[in-house]
N, C-alpha and C positions, 0 to 999 in steps of 0.2 A: 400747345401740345408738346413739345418740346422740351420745356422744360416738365413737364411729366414724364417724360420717358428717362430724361436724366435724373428723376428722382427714383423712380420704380426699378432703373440700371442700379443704381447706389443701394438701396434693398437687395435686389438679387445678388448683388457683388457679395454681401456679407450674411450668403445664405437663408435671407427670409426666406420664408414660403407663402403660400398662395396670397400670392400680391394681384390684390385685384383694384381698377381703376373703375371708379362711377363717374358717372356727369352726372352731376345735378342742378346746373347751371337753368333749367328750366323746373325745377321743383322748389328752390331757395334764395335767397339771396345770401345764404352765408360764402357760399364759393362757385367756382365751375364744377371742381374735381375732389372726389374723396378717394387718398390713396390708400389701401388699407391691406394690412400686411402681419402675418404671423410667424413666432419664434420661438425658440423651446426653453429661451432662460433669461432669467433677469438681465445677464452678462451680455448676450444677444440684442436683446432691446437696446441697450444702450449704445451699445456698437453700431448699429442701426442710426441708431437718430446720428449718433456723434458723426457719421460717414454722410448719411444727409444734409448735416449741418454745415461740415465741410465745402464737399463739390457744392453747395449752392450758394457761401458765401463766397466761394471763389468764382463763380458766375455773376457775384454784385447784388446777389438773393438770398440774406439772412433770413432764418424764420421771424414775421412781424412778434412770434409768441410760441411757448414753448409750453408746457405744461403736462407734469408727471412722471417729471424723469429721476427724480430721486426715489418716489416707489418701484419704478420700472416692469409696470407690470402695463401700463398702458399709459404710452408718450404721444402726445397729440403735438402736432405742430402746425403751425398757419401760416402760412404763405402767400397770405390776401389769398387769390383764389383757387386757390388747391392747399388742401386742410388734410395733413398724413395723418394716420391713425396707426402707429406701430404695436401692437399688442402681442402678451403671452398668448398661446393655444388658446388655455382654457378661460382668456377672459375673451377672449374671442367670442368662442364657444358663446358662453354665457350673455354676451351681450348685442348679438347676434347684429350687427348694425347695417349687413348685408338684407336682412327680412325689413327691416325698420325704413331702409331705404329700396326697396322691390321696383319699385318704380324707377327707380334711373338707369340708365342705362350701360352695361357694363361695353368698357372699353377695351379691345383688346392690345398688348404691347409686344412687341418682339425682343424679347431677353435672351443674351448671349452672354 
């Protein structure tokens, strides 16, 4: 959990908005945690991940896999078991992965 909260801190840091954490660790076997977080521009997303990518390889936790960061409209990174979903708004919007995943359970974090 912990390192969840330092990736959802790395998000807030660079002003994502509604970062929200699921557990799905009992719905999948793709991971524990979907961290999933929205931004108002290509320029953002990127900032984003590159700040995630950061603090967690300086913790000794590169992402295992990275993918979508040159369209940057939606950068997925994998972390073995916490899988970020950095998204614009409106691919958010659109692809609503919050409804897709209803069933797990949202986590709350304290951001500062």
């Amino acid at each position: 959990m912990e390192r969840v909260t330092k990736i959802a801190q790395a998000l807030y840091d660079k002003k994502a908005e509604q970062i929200d954490v699921l557990d799905i660790h009992e719905l999948t076997s793709l991971g524990d945690y979907f961290i999933i977080c929205s931004c108002s521009s290509t320029t953002q997303v990127k900032a984003c991940v590159d700040e995630v990518e950061e603090r967690m390889t300086e913790e000794g936790l590169p992402p295992k896999h990275k993918e979508g960061y040159q369209g940057g409209t939606w950068v997925l990174m994998d972390f073995g078991n916490i899988i970020v979903h950095v998204m614009q708004a409106e691919t958010r919007e659109f692809y609503s992965l919050e409804r897709l995943w209803e069933d797990a359970v949202r986590i709350e974090i304290d951001l500062k």
